[in-house]
C-alpha positions in Angstrom: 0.0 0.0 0.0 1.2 3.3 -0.9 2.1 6.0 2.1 -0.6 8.2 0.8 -3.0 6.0 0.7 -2.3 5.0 4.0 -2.2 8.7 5.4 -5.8 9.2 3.8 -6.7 5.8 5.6 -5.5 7.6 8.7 -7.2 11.0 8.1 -10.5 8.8 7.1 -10.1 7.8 10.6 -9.4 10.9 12.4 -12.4 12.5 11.3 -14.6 9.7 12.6 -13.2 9.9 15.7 -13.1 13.7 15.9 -9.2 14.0 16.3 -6.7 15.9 14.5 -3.2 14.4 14.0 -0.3 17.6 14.1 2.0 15.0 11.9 1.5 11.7 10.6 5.1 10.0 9.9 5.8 6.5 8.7 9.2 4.8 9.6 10.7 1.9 10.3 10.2 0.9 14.0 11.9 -1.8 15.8 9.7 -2.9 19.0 6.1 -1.4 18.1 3.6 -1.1 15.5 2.9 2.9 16.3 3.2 5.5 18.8 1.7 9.1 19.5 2.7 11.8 21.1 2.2 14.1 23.5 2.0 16.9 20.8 0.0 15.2 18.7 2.4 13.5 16.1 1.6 10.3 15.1 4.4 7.6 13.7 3.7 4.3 12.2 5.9 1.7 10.9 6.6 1.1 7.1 5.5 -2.8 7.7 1.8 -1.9 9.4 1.7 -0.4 5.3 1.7 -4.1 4.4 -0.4 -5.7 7.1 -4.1 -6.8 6.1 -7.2 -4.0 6.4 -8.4 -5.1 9.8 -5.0 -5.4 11.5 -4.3 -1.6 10.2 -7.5 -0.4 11.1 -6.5 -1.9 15.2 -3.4 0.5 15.2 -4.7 3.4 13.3 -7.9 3.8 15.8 -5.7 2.8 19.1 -3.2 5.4 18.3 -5.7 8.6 17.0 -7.4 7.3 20.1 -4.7 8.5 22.4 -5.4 11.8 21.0 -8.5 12.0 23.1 -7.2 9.6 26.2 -3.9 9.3 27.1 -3.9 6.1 28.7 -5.3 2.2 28.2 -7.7 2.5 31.1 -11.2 2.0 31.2 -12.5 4.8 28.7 -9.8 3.9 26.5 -11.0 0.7 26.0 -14.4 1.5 25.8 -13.6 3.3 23.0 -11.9 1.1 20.9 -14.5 -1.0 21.5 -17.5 1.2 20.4 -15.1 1.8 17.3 -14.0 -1.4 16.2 -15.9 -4.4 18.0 -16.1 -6.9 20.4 -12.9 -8.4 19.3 -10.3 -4.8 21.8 
């Protein structure tokens, strides 16, 4: 998948969820599939580019996610649930 198309998968997603990503980078990663930060700057590794629709969509809506909580606690996962299923 090209790095575009993936960005506009991301922005797809964003506006969904009512977040705005400052930056969306893609690069290789070593230990994790994405990561956000505080300001807002979301990074995601070149290999989640090659991983099937489903598996992206996981990462994409945990990290934009963080936009809105910071942590993995209860609302968090509530969230990700109402977003993507029973399955988070």
């Amino acid at each position: 998948m090209p790095a575009d198309v993936f960005k506009a998968e991301v922005k797809a997603w964003a506006e969904r969820i009512g977040v705005e990503p400052k930056e969306i980078h893609i690069r290789p990663m070593k230990r994790k599939w994405a990561s956000c930060s505080q300001t807002g700057r979301l990074t995601f590794d070149t290999e989640l580019l090659r991983q099937p629709a489903g598996f992206r969509a996981e990462v994409i809506v945990h990290e934009l996610l963080h936009l809105k909580v910071p942590n993995h606690g209860p609302l968090f996962k509530a969230l990700l649930k109402a977003y993507l299923g029973e399955k988070n």
